[in-house]
C-alpha positions as CSV (number, residue, x, y, z in Angstrom):
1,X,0.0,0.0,0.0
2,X,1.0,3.5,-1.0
3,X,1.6,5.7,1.6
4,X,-0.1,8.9,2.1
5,X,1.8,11.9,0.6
6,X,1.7,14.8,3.1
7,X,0.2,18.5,2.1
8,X,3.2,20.7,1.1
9,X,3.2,23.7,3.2
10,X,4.1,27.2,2.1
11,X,5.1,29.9,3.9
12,X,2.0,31.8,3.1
13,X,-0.1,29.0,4.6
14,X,0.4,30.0,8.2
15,X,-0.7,33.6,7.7
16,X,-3.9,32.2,5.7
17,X,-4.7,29.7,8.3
18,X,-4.2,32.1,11.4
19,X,-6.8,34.2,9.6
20,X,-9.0,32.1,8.6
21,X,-9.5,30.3,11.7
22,X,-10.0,34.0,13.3
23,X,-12.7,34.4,10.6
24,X,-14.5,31.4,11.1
25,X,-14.3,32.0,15.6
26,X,-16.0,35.4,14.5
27,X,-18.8,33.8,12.0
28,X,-19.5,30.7,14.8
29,X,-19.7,33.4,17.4
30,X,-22.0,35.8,15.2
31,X,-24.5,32.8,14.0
32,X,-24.2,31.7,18.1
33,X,-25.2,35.0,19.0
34,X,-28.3,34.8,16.6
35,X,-29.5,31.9,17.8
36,X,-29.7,32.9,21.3
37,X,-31.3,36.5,20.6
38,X,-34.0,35.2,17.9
39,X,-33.6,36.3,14.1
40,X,-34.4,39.8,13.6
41,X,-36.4,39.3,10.7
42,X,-39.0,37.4,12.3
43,X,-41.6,39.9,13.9
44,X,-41.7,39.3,17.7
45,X,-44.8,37.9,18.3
46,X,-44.9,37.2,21.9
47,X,-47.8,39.1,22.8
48,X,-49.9,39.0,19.9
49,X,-52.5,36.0,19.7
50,X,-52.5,34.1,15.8
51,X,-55.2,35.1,13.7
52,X,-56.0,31.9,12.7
53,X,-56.3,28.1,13.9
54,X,-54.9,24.9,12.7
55,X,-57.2,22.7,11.6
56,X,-55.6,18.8,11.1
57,X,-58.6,16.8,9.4
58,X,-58.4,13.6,7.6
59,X,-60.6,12.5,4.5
60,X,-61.1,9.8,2.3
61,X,-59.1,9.8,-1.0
62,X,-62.3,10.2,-3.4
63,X,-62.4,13.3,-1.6
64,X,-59.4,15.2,-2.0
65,X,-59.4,13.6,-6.0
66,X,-62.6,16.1,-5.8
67,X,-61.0,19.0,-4.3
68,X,-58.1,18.6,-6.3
69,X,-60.3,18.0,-9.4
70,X,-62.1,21.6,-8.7
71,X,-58.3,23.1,-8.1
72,X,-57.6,22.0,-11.7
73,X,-60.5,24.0,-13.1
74,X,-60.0,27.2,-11.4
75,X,-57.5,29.8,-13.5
76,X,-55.2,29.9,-11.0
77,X,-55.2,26.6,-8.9
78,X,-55.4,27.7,-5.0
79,X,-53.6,25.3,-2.6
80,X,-55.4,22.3,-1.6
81,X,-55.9,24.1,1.7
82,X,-57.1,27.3,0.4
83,X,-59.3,25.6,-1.9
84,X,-60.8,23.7,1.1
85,X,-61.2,27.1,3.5
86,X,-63.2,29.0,0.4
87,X,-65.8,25.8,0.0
88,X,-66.2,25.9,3.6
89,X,-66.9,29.8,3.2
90,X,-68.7,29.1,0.7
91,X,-71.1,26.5,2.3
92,X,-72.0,28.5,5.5
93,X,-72.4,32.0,3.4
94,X,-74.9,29.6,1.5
95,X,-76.5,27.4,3.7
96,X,-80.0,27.1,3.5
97,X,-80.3,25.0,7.3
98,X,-81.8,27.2,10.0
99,X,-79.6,27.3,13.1
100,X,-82.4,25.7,14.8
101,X,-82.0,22.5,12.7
102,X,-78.5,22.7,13.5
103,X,-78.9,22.9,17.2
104,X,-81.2,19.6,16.7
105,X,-78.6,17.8,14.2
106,X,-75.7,18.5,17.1
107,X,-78.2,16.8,19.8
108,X,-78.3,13.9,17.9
109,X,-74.2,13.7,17.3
């Protein structure tokens, strides 16, 4: 077996190292010091409640092959979720049940 040729140093190696290993303390320190504090980009959103809720459902596939089939019609396809909130819109903007017969279907539930 061949054995291992070591890298050649220069004499401009040492300088390059010495200052890049000070650049990279510098850039491990900065991203460190990011992490700690929170990006500034993000808007601080401690106090503020979200605007809207997470909703994790689960359907049958003949279902989402209809939502996605509507999607495909539309001139600019919405995302499957989108689609879903404006048929839900939709459906309670149009919805010919009385709240009373609503109140009786959730009895029965």
């Amino acid at each position: 077996m061949a054995r291992p040729v070591p890298f050649p140093r220069s004499r401009r190696s040492a300088p390059f190292s010495a200052a890049f290993s000070d650049g990279l303390a510098w850039a491990i320190k900065f991203l460190a010091g990011i992490s700690k504090r929170g990006s500034t980009a993000t808007p601080h959103l401690s106090g503020m409640k979200r605007k809207t809720a997470n909703i994790d459902i689960r359907v049958e596939p003949q279902l989402v092959e209809k939502i996605d089939a509507w999607r495909a019609r539309q001139r600019v396809p919405p995302s499957r979720s989108a689609a879903i909130v404006y048929m839900l819109e939709e459906f309670l903007e149009h919805d010919p049940v009385s709240r009373a017969d609503w109140q009786m279907l959730l009895r029965w539930a």
